[in-house]
C-alpha positions in Angstrom: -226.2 -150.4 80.4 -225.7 -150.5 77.0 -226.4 -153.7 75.5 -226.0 -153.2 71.2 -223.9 -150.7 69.6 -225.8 -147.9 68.2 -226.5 -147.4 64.4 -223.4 -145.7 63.8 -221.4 -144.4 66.7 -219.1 -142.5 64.0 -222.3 -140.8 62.4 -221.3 -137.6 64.0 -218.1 -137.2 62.0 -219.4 -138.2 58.7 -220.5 -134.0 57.6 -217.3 -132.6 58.9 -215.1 -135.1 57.8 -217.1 -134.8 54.3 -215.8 -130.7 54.2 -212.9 -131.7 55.2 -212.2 -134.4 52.3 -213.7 -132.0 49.9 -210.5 -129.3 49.9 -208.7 -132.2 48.4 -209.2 -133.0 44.5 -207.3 -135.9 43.1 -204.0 -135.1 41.1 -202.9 -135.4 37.8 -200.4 -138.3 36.9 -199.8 -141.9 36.0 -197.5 -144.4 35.5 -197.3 -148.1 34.7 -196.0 -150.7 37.2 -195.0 -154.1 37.3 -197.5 -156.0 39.3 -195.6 -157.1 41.9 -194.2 -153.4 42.7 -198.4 -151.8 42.4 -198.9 -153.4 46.1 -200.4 -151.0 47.8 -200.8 -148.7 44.4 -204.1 -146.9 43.4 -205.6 -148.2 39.9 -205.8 -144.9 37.6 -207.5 -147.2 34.8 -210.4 -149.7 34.6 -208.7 -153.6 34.5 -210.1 -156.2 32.1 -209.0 -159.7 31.7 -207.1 -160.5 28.6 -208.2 -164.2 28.6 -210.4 -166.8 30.1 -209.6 -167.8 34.0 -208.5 -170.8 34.0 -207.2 -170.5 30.3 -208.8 -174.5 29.1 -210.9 -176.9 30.2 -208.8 -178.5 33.2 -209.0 -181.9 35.9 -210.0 -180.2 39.2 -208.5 -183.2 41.0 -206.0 -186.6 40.3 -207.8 -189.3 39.1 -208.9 -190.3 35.7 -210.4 -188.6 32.5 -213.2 -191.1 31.1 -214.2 -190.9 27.5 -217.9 -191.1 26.4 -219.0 -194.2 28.2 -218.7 -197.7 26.9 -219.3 -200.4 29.2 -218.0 -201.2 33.0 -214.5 -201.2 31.3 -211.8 -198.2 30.8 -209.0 -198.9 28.8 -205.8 -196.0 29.6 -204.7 -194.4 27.1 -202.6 -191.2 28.0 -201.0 -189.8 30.7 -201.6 -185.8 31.4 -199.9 -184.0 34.2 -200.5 -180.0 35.1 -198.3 -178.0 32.1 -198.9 -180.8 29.4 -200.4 -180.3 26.3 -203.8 -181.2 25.2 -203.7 -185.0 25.2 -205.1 -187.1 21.7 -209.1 -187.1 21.9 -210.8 -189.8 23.8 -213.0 -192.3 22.4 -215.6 -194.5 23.9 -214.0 -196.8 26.6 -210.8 -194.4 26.7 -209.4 -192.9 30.1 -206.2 -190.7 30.3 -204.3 -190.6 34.1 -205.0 -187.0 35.1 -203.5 -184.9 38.0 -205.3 -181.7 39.3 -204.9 -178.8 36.4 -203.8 -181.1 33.6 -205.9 -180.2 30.2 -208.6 -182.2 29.9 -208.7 -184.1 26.5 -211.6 -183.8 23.5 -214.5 -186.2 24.6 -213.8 -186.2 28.1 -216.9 -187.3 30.2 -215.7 -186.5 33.4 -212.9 -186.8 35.8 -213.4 -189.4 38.7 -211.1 -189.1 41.5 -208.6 -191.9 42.2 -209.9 -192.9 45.5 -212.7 -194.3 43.2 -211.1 -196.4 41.2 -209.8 -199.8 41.2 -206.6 -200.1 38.5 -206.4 -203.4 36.4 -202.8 -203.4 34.5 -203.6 -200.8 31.4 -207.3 -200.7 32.5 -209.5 -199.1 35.3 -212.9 -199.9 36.7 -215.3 -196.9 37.7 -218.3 -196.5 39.7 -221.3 -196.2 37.2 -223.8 -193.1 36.7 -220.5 -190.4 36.7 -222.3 -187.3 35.8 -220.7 -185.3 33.1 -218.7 -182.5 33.5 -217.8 -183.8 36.9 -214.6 -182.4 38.6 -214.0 -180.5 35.5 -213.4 -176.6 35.9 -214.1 -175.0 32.2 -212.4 -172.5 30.5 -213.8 -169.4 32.1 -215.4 -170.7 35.0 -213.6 -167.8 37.3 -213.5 -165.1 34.7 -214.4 -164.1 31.0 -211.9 -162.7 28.6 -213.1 -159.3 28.6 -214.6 -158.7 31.6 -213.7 -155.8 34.1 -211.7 -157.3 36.8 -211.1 -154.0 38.9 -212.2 -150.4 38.8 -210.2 -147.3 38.6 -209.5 -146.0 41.8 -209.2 -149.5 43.6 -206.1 -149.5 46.0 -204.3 -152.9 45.0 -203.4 -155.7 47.4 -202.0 -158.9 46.8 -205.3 -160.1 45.6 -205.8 -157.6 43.1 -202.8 -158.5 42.0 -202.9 -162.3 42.0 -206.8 -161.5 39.9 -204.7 -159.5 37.5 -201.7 -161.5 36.4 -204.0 -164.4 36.4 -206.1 -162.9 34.0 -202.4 -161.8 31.7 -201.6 -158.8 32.7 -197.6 -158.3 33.9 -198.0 -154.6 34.1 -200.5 -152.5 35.9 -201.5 -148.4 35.3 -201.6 -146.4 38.5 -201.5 -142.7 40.0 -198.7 -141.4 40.4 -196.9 -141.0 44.0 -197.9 -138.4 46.2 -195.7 -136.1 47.5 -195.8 -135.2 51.0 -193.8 -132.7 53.2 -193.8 -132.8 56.4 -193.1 -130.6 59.3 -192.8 -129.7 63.1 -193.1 -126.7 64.2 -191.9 -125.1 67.8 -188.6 -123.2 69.2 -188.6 -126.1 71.6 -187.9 -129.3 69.8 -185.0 -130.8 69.1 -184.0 -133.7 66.9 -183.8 -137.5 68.3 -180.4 -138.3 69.6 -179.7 -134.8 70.3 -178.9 -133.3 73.9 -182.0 -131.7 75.5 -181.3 -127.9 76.8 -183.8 -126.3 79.1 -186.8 -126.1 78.1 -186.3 -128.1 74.9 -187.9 -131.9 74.2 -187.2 -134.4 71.5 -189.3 -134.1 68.2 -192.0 -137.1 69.0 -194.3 -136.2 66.3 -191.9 -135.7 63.1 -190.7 -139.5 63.2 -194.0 -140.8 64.7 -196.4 -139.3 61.3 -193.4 -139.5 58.8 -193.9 -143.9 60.4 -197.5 -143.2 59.7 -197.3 -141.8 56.2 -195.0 -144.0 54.6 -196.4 -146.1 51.8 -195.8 -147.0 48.3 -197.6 -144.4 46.5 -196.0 -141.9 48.9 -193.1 -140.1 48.5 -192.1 -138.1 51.6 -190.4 -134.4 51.2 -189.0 -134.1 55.2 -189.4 -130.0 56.2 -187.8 -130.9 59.7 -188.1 -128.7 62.3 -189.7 -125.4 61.9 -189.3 -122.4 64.1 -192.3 -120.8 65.8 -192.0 -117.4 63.4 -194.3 -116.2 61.4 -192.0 -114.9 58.4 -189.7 -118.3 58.3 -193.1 -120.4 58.3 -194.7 -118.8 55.5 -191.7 -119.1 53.9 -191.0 -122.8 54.2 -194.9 -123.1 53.6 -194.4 -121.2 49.7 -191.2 -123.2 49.1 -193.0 -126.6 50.2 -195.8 -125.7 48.2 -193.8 -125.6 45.2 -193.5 -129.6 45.3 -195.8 -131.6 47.6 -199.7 -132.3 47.0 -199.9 -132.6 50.8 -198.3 -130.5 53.4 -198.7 -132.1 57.2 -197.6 -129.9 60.0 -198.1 -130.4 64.2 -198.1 -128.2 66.4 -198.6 -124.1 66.2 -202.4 -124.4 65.3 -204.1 -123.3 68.7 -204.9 -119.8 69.9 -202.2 -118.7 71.2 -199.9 -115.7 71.0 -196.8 -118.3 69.9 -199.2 -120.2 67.4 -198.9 -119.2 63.9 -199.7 -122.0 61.6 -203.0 -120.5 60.3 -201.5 -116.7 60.4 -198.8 -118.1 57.6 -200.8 -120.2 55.8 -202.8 -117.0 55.3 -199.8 -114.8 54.5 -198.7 -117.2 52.0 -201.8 -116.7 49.9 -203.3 -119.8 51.0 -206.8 -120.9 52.3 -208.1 -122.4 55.7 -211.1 -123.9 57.3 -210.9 -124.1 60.5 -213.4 -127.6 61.1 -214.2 -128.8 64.6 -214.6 -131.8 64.8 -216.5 -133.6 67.7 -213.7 -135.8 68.8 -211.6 -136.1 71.7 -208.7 -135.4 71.6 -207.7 -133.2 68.6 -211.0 -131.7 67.8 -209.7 -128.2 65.9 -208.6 -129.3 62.7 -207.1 -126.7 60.3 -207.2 -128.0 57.0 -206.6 -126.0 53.4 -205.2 -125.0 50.4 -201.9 -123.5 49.4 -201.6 -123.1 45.3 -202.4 -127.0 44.2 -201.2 -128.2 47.9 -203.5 -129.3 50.4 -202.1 -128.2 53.8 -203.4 -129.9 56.8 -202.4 -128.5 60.3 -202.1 -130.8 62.9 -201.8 -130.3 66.9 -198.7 -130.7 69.0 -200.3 -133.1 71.2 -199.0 -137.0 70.1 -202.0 -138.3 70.7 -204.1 -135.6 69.2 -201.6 -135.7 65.8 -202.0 -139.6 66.1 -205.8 -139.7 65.8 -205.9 -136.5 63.2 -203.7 -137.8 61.1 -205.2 -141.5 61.3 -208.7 -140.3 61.4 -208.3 -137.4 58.5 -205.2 -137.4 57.1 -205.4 -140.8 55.6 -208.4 -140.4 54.0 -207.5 -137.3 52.3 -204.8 -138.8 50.7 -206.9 -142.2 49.4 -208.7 -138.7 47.9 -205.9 -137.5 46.5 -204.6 -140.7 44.9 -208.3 -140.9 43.4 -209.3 -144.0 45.4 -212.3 -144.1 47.5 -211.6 -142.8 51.2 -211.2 -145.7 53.3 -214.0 -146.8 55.5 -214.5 -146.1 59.6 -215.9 -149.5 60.5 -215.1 -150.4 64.2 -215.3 -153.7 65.5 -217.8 -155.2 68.7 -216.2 -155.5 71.8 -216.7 -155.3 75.5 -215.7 -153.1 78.1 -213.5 -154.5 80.7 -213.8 -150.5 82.8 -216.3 -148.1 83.9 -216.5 -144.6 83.0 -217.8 -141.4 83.5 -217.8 -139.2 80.7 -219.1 -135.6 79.3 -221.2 -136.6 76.4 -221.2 -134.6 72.8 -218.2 -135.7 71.1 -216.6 -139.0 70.0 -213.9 -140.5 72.3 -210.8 -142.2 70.9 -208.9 -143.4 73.9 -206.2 -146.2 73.7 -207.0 -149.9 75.3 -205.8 -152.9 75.9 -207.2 -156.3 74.9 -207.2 -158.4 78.3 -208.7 -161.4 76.9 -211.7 -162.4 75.3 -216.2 -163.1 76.6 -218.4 -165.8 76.3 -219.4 -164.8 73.2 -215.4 -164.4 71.5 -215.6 -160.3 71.7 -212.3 -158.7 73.1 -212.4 -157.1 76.4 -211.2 -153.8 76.7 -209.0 -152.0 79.3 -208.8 -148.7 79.1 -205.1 -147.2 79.0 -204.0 -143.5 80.3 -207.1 -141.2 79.7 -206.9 -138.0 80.3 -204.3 -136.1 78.4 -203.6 -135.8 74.6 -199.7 -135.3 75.4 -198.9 -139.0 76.8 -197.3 -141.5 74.5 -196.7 -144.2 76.8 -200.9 -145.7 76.7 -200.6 -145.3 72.7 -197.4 -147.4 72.7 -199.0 -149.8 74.7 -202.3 -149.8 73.3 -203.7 -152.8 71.2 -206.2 -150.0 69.4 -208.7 -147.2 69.8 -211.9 -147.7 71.7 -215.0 -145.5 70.0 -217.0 -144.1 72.8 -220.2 -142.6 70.7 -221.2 -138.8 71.8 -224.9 -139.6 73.3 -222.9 -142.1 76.0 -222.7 -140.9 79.6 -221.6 -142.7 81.0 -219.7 -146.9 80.3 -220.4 -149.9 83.0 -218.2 -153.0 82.5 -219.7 -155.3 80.3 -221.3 -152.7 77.7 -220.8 -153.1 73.9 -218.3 -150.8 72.6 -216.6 -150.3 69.5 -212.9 -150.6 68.4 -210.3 -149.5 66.0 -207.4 -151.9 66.3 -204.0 -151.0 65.3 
């Protein structure tokens, strides 16, 4: 049974996925955002702050600002409340009432919180032996004017961009959107809401990855539907070209006398490697180059397209928005199944959360194995289980690792 995860259960994937990431460079292009539209934005320039965080020496609590001491008595003198001004300077035996993020005056002592102080008319009494400085946050104590607060290539989130206005800046430099077509291929798809002939099935994929690719640094170009022809593909492959960094396609990339994905990318003048990587499902991955596009073909199978385009496809674009490529890093949890399995490749294979062990991991129920082509165990999946390539075989209770959604 296994009892600890091993080392790395993605290791397997980390040289392929390497020569995969490496046929994409990232693109030319910037812009300058306000920073409450760069959510989600990649950094195209280092961030430094433009002034001290916080801005002044300020009260860290409400309570009292105490001049330099003079005696058992405090005499009040001011009255500061977060936004004022600097209050007058105190002098020996002064206090000023102070509320958390008020300036602290000239000659302040220390701030001693209300709850500690017993109020006489205009005068206080205090505890003795306040250290200085105490409950005082100085002008700097979270950042230095100057300093670097982010890196280029750093994909901003609302905490990058609280750090950022904090430290005075309103607008923000980033890469420019990507542009991303996007097609299905196959004589028998049709468009959602559409009548079904025979033989023909609804277009799962198109709306499913167009979900998945939407973003804020993307901007979509929508191929539709793409006939299973050699001629018309590498057509809509040169025109696509023309005006996307990234073309995504499913379906047409097997074997097959009827697939022709890799045939057109060819007879466009384009480049493919043909990577295989040890996954199940969706291990062929055709990925490549068409003029300063970086086509990658996907498989018709949903699942298959799900996990390629999850797996791969979002890293290449972190690669070509010049941001690091986002990490694999599954979670612990626990089987709640057993399984047989064929060892040598990496299984991704929907589950279900059922609850929770002694020790708070998840339990895992395993949804619908079997076949690439089902959408209903995705759909009501919680994530991914991550079944390494050595296993052979999983007994309920083992340590397992998880990618939720």
């Amino acid at each position: 049974m296994l009892t600890a995860l091993p080392p790395d259960p993605l290791a397997i994937l980390r040289e392929p996925l390497a020569r995969l990431l490496a046929i994409a460079r990232p693109i030319a292009g910037r812009g300058t955002v306000t920073a409450e539209a760069a959510m989600g934005r990649v950094l195209a320039a280092p961030l430094a702050a433009l002034h001290h965080v916080p801005p002044f020496d300020q009260s860290a609590m409400d309570g009292y600002a105490l001049g330099p001491p003079a005696g058992a008595a405090w005499r009040i003198t001011a009255r500061l409340a977060a936004g004022d001004a600097d209050g007058a300077p105190l002098g020996p035996g002064e206090a000023a009432r102070i509320f958390t993020g008020a300036p602290v005056p000239a000659g302040t002592h220390g701030v001693v919180q209300q709850e500690k102080v017993i109020r006489q008319g205009d005068g206080i009494a205090v505890p003795e032996g306040i250290p200085a400085g105490t409950n005082i946050r100085r002008a700097g104590e979270d950042l230095r004017a100057g300093v670097t607060l982010l890196e280029a290539g750093q994909r901003l989130d609302a905490r990058h961009i609280a750090l950022a206005v904090a430290a005075g800046h309103d607008a923000l430099p980033v890469a420019r959107r990507l542009r991303v077509a996007l097609a299905s291929t196959g004589a028998e798809l049709r468009r959602a809401g559409g009548g079904l002939g025979s033989g023909q099935v609804h277009d799962s994929n198109g709306p499913m990855l167009r979900a998945m690719l939407r973003a804020p640094d993307v901007e979509l170009v929508e191929l539709g539907i793409l006939p299973d022809e050699p001629g018309p593909l590498r057509d809509a492959l040169l025109r696509a070209a023309g005006a996307a960094d990234l073309i995504v396609t499913s379906g047409g990339v097997s074997v097959g006398e009827e697939d022709h994905m890799a045939g057109a990318i060819l007879a466009a003048g384009g480049t493919i490697e043909v990577v295989h990587l040890p996954i199940r499902p969706g291990k062929p991955v055709k990925a490549g180059r068409l003029g300063a596009a970086v086509i990658l073909a996907l498989p018709g199978n949903p699942l298959a397209a799900y996990v390629n385009l999850w797996l791969v496809g979002r890293r290449v674009l972190d690669r070509l928005a010049g941001a690091p490529a986002r990490p694999l890093r599954p979670m612990v949890a626990r089987a709640g199944f057993r399984e047989e399995r064929k060892p040598g490749r990496v299984e991704f294979a929907p589950v279900r959360f059922s609850g929770t062990d002694a020790l708070g991991l998840p339990v895992l129920q395993l949804l619908g194995r079997g076949s690439s082509a089902r959408l209903a165990p995705l759909a009501a999946a919680d994530g991914l289980c991550v079944i390494g390539p050595e296993v052979t075989r999983v007994e309920e209770g083992d340590l397992l690792g998880v990618l939720p959604f």
